[in-house]
N, CA and C atoms as an extended XYZ file, in Angstrom:
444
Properties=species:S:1:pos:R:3:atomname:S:1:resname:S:1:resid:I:1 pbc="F F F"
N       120.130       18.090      124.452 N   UNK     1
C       120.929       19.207      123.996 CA  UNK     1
C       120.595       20.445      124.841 C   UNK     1
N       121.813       20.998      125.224 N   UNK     2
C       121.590       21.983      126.545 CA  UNK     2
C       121.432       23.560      125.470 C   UNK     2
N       120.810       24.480      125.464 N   UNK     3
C       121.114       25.782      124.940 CA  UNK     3
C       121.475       26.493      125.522 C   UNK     3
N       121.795       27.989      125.491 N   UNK     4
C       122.519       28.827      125.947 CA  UNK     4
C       121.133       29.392      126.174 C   UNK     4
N       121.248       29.930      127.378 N   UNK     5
C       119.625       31.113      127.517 CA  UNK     5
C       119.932       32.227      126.884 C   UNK     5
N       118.891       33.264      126.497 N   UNK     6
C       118.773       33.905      125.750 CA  UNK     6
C       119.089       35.455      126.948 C   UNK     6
N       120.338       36.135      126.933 N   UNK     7
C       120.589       37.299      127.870 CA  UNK     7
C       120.733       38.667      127.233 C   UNK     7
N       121.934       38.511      125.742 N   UNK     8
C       121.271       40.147      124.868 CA  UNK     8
C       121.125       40.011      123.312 C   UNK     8
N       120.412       40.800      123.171 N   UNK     9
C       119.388       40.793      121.939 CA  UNK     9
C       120.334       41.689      121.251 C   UNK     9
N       120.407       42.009      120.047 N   UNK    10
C       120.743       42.992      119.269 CA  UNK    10
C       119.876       43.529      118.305 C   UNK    10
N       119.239       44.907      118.087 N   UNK    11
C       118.393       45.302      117.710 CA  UNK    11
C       118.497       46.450      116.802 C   UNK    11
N       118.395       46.030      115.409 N   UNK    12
C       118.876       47.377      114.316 CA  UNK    12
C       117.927       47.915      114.007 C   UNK    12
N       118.870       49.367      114.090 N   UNK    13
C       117.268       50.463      114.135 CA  UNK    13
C       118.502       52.068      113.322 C   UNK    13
N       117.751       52.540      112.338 N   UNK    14
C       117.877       53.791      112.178 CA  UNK    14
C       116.727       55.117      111.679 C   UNK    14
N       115.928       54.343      112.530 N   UNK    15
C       114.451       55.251      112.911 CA  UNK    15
C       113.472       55.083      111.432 C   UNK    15
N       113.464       53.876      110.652 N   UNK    16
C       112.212       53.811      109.933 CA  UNK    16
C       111.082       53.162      110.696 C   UNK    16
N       110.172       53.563      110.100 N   UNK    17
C       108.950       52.857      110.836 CA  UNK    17
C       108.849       51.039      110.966 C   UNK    17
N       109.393       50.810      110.343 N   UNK    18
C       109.740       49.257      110.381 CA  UNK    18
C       110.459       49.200      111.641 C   UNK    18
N       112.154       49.930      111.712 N   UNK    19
C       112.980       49.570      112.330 CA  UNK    19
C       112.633       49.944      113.931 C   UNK    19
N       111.375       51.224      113.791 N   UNK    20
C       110.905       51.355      115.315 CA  UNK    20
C       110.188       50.010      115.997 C   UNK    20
N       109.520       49.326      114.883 N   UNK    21
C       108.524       48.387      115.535 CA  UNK    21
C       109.583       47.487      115.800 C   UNK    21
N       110.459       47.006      115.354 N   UNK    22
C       111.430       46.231      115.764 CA  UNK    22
C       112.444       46.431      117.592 C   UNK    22
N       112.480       48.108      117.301 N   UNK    23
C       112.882       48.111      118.533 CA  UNK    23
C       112.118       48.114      119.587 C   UNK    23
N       110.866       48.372      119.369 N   UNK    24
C       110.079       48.637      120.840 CA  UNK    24
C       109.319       47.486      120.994 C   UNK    24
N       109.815       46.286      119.919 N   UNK    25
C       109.492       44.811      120.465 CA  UNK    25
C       110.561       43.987      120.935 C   UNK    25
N       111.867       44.814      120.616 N   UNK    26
C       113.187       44.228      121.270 CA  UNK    26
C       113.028       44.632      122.978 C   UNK    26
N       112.692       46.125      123.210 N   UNK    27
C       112.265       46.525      124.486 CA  UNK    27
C       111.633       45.669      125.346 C   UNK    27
N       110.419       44.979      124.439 N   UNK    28
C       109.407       44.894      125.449 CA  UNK    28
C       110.152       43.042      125.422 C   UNK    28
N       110.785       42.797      124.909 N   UNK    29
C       111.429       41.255      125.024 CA  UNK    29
C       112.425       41.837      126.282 C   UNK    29
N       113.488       42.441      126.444 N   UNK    30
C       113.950       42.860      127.121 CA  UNK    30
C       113.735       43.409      128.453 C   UNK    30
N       112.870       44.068      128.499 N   UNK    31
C       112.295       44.256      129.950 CA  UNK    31
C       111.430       43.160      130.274 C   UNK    31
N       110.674       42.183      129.670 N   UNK    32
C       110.075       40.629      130.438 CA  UNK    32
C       110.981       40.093      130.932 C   UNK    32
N       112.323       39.906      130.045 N   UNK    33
C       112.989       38.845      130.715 CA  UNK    33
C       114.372       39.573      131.297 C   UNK    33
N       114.255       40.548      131.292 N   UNK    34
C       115.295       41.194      131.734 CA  UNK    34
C       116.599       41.074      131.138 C   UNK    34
N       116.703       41.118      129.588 N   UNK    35
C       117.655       41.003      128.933 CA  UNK    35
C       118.735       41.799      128.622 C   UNK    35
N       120.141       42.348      127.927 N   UNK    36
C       120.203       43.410      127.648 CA  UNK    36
C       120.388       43.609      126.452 C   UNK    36
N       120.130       44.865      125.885 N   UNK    37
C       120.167       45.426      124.418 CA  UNK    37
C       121.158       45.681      123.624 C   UNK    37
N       121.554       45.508      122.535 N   UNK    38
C       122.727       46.203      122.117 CA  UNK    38
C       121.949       46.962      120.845 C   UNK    38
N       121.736       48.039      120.665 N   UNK    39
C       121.116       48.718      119.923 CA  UNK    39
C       122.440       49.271      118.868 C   UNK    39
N       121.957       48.947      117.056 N   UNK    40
C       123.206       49.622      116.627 CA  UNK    40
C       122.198       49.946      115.195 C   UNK    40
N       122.965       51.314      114.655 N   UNK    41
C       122.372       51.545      113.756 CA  UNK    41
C       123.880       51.972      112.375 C   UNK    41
N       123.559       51.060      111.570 N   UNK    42
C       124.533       51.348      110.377 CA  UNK    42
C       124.258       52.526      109.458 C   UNK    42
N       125.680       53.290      109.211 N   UNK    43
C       125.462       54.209      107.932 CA  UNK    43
C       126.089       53.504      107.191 C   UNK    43
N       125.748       53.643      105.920 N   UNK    44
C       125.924       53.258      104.728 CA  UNK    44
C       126.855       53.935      103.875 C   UNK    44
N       128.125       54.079      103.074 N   UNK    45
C       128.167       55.133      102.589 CA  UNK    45
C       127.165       55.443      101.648 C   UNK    45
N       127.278       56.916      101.155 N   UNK    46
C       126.048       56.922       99.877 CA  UNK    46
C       127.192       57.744       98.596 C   UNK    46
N       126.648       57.413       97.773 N   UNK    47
C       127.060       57.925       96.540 CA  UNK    47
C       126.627       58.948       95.643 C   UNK    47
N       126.559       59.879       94.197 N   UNK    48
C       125.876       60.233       93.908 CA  UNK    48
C       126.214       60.313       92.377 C   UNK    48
N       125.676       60.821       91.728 N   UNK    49
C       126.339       60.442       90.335 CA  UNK    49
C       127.096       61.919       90.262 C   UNK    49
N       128.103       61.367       89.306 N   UNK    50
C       129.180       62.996       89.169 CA  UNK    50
C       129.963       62.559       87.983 C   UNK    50
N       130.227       63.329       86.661 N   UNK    51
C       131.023       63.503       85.575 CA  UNK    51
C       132.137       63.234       86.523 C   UNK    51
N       133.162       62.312       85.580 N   UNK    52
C       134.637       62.133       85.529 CA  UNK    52
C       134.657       61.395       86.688 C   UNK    52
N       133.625       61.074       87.562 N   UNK    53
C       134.126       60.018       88.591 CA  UNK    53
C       134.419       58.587       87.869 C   UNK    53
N       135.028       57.676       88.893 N   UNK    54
C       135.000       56.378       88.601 CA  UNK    54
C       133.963       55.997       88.791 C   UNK    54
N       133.624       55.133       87.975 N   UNK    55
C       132.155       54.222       88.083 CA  UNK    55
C       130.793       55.652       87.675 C   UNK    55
N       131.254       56.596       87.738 N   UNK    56
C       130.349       58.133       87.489 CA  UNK    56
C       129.831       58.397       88.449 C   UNK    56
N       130.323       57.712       89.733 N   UNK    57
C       129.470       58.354       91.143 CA  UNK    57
C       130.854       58.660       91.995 C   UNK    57
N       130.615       59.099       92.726 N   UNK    58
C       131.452       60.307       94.329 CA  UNK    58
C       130.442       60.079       95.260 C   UNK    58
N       131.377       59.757       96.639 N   UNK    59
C       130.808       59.755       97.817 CA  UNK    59
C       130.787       60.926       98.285 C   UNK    59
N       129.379       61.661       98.759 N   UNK    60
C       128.871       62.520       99.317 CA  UNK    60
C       129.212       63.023      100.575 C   UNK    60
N       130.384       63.561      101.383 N   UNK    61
C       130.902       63.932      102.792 CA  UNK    61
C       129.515       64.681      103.299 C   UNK    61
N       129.053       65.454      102.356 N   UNK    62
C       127.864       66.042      102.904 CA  UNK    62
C       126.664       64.824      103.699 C   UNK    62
N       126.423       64.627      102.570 N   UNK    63
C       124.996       63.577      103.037 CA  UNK    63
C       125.404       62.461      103.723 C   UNK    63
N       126.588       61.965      104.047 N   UNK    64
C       127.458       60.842      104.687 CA  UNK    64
C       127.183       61.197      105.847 C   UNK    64
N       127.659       62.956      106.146 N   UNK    65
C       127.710       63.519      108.382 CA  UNK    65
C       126.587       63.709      108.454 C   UNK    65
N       125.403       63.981      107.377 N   UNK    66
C       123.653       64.267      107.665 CA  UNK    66
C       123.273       63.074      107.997 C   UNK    66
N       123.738       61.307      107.602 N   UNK    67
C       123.212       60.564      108.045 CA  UNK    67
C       123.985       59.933      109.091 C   UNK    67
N       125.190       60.488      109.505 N   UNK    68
C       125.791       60.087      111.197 CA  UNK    68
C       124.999       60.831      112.392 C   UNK    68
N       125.078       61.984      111.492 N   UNK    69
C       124.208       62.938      112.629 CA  UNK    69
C       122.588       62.038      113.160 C   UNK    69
N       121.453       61.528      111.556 N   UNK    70
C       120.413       61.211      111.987 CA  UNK    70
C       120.758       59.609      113.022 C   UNK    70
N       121.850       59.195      112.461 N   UNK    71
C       121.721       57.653      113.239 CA  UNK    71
C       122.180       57.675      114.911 C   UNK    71
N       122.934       58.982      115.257 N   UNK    72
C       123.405       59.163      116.233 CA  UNK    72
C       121.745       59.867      117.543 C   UNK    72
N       121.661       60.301      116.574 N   UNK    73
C       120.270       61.163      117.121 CA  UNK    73
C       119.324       59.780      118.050 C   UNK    73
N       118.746       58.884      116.361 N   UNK    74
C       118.355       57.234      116.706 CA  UNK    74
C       118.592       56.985      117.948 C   UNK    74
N       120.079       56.882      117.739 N   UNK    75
C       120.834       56.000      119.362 CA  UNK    75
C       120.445       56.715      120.222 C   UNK    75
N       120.461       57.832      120.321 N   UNK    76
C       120.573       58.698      121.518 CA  UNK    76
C       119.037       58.284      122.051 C   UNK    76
N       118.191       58.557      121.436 N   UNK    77
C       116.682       58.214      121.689 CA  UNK    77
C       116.280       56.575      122.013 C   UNK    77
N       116.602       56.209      121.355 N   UNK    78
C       116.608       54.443      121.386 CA  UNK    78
C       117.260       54.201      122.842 C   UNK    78
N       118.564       54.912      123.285 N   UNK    79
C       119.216       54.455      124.454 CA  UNK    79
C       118.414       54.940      125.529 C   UNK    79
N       117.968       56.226      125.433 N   UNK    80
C       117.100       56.972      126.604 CA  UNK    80
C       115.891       56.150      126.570 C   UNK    80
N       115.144       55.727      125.558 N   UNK    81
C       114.112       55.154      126.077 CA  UNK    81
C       114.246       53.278      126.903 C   UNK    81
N       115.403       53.149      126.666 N   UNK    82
C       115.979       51.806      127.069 CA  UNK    82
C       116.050       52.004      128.692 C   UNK    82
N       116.898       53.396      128.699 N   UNK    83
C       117.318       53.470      129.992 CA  UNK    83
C       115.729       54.198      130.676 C   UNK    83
N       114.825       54.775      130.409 N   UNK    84
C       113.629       55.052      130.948 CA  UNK    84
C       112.969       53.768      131.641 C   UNK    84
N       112.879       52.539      130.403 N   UNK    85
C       112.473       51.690      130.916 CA  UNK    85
C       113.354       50.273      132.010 C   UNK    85
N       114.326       50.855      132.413 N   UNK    86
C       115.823       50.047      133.335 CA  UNK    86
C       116.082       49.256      132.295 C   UNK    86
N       116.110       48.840      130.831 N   UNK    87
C       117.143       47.672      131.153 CA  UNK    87
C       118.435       48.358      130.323 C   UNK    87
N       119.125       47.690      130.565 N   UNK    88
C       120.460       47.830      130.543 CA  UNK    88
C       120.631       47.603      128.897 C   UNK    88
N       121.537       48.861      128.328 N   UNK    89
C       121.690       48.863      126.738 CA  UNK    89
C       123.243       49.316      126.119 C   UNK    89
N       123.373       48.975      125.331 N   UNK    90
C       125.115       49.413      124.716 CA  UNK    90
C       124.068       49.505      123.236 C   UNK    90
N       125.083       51.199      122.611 N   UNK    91
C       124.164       51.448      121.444 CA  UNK    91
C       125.611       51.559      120.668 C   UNK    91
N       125.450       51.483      119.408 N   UNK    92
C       126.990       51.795      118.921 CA  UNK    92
C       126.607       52.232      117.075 C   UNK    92
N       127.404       52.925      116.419 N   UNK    93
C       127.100       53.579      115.361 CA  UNK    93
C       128.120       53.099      114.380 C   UNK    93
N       128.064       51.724      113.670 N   UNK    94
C       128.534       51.416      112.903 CA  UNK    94
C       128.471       51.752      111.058 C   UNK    94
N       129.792       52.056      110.712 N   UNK    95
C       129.577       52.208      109.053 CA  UNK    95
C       130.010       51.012      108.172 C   UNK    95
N       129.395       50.942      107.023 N   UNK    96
C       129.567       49.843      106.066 CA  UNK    96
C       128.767       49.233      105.412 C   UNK    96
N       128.355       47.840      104.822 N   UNK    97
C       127.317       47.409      104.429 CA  UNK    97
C       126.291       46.968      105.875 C   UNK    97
N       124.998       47.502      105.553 N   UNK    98
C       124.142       46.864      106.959 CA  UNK    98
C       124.249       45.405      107.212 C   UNK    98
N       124.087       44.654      106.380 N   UNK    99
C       124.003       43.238      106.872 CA  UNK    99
C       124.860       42.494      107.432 C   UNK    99
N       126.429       43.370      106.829 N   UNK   100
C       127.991       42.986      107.345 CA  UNK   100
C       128.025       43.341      108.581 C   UNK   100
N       127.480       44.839      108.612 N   UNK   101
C       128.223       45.577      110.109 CA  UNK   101
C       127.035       44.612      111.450 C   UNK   101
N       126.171       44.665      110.850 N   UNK   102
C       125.068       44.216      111.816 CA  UNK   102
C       125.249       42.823      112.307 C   UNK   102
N       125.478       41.082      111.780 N   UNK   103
C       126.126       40.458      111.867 CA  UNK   103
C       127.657       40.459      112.372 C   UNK   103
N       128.404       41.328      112.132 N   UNK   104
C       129.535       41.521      113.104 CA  UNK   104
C       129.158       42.188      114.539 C   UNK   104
N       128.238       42.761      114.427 N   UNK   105
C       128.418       43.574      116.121 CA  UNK   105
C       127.401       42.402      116.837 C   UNK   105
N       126.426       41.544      116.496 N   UNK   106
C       126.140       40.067      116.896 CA  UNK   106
C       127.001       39.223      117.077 C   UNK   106
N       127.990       39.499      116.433 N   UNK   107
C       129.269       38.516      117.395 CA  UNK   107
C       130.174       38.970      118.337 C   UNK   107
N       130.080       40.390      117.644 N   UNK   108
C       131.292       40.782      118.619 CA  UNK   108
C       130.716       41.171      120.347 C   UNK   108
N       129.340       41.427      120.191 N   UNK   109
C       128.851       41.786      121.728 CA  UNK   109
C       127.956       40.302      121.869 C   UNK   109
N       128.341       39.187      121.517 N   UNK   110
C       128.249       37.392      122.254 CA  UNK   110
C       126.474       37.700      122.051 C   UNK   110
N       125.984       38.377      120.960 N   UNK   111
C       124.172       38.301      120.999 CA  UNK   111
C       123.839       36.860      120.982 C   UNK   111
N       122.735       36.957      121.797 N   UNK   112
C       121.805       35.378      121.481 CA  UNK   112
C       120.487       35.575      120.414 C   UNK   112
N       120.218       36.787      120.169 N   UNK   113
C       119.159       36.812      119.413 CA  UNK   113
C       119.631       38.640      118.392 C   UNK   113
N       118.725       38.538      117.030 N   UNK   114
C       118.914       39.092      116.858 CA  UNK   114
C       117.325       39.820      116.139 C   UNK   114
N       117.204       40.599      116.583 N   UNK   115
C       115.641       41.608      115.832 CA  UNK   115
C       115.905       42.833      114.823 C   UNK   115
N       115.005       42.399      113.651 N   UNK   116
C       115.399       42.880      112.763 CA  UNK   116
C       113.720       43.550      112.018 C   UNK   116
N       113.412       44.611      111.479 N   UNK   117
C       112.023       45.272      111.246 CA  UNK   117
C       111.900       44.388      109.581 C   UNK   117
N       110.709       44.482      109.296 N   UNK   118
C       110.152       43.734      107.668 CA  UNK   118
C       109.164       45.205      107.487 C   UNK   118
N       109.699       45.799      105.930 N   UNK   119
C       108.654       46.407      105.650 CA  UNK   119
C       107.120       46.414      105.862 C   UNK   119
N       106.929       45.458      106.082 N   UNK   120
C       105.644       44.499      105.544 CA  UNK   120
C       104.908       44.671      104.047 C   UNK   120
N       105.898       44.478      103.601 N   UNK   121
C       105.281       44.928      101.626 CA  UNK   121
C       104.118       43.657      101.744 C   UNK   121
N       102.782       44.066      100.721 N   UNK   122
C       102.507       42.522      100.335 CA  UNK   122
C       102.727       41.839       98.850 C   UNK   122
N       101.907       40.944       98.355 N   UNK   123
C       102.324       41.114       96.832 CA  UNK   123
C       103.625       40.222       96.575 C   UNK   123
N       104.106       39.844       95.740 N   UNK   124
C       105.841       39.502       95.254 CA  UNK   124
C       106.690       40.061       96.470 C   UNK   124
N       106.658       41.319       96.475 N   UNK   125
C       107.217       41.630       97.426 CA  UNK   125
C       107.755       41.326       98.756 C   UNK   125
N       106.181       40.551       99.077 N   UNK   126
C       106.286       40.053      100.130 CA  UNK   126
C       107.147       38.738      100.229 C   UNK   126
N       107.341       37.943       99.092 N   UNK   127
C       108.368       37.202       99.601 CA  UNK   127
C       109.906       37.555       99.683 C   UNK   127
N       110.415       38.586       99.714 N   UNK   128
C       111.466       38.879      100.404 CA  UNK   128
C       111.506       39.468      101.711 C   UNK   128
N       112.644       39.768      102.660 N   UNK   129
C       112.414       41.169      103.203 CA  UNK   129
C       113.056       42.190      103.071 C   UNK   129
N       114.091       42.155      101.727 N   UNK   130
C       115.069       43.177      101.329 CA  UNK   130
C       115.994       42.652      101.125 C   UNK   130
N       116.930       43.361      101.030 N   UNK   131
C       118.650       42.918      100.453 CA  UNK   131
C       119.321       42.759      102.164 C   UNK   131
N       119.016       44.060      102.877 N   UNK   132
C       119.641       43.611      104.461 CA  UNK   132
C       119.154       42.308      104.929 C   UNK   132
N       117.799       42.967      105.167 N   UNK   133
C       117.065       41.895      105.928 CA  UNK   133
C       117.494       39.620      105.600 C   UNK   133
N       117.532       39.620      104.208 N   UNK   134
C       117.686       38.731      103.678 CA  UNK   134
C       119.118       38.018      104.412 C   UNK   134
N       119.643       38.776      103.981 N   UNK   135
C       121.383       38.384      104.159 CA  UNK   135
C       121.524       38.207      105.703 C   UNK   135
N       121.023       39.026      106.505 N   UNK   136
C       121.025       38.931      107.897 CA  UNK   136
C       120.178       37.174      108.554 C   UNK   136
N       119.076       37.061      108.103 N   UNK   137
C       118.609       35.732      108.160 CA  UNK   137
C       119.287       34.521      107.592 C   UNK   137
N       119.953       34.750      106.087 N   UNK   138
C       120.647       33.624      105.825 CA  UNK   138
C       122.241       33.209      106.661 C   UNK   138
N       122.998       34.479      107.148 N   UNK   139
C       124.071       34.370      107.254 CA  UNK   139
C       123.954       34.331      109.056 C   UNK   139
N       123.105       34.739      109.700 N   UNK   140
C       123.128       34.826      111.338 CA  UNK   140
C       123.866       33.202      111.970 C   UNK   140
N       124.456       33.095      112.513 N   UNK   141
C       124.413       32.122      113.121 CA  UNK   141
C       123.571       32.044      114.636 C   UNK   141
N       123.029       32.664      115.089 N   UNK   142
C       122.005       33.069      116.270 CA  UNK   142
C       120.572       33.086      115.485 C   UNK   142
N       119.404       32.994      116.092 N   UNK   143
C       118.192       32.666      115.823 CA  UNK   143
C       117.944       34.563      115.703 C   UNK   143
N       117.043       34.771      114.779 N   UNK   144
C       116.728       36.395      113.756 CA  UNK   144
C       115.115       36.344      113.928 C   UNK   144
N       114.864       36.938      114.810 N   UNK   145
C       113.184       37.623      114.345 CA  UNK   145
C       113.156       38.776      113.712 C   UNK   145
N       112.228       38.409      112.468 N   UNK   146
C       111.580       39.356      111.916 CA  UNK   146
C       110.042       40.108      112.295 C   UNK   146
N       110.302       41.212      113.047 N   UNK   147
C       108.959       41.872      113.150 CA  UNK   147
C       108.525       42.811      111.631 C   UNK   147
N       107.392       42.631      111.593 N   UNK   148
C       106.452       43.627      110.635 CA  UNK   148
C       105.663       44.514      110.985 C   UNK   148
């Protein structure tokens, strides 16, 4: 059985300390083998609770452009340090559920791998790695490292 070699990684990051260790081990996979990156970081919408809404929550326009602004910032940094170190990166700022948007931009930019950060909780805890993280491992059709 022949495989496909492994050429770009996709690497979700919106600057938690998890999601850094994830990227600067996607980096350092990337510059060994000279791979390229597709760096993407999802906003989420967010909600908040509010009288007379449906369901009693309203989406926040405020705190919605505070977290395009921080994920854009991410990219911007994530891409410069990509391009500091040569390899070659496409960063892109997707909205929606993380595990949806993140799994779609793995197909849509042909990823062979995909890196993804683990809290590292221990405890009960530790046998998950979240609600993203989870869904991203069960549903990938490409092979998913989890860094901690």
């Amino acid at each position: 059985m022949s495989e496909r070699p492994i050429r770009r990684i996709l690497v979700a990051t919106l600057g938690s300390p998890w999601s850094k260790r994830a990227f600067e081990y996607a980096v350092r996979l990337a510059k060994a083998y000279a791979l390229e990156l597709v760096i993407v970081a999802v906003v989420t919408p967010t909600y908040k609770p509010e009288k007379g809404a449906v369901w009693g929550l309203t989406l926040t326009a405020n705190m919605q452009e505070e977290l395009r602004r921080h994920a854009k910032h991410v990219l911007e940094k994530a891409s410069a340090l990509a391009r500091d170190q040569s390899i070659a990166s496409i960063s892109e700022l997707r909205e929606g559920r993380a595990a949806e948007e993140i799994l779609k931009a793995a197909e849509q930019h042909q990823c062979d791998l995909v890196i993804i950060g683990s809290r590292g909780m221990s405890g009960v805890s530790r046998v998950t790695l979240g609600e993203t993280g989870n869904e991203v491992v069960l549903k990938a059709v490409m092979p998913v490292v989890v860094v901690k």
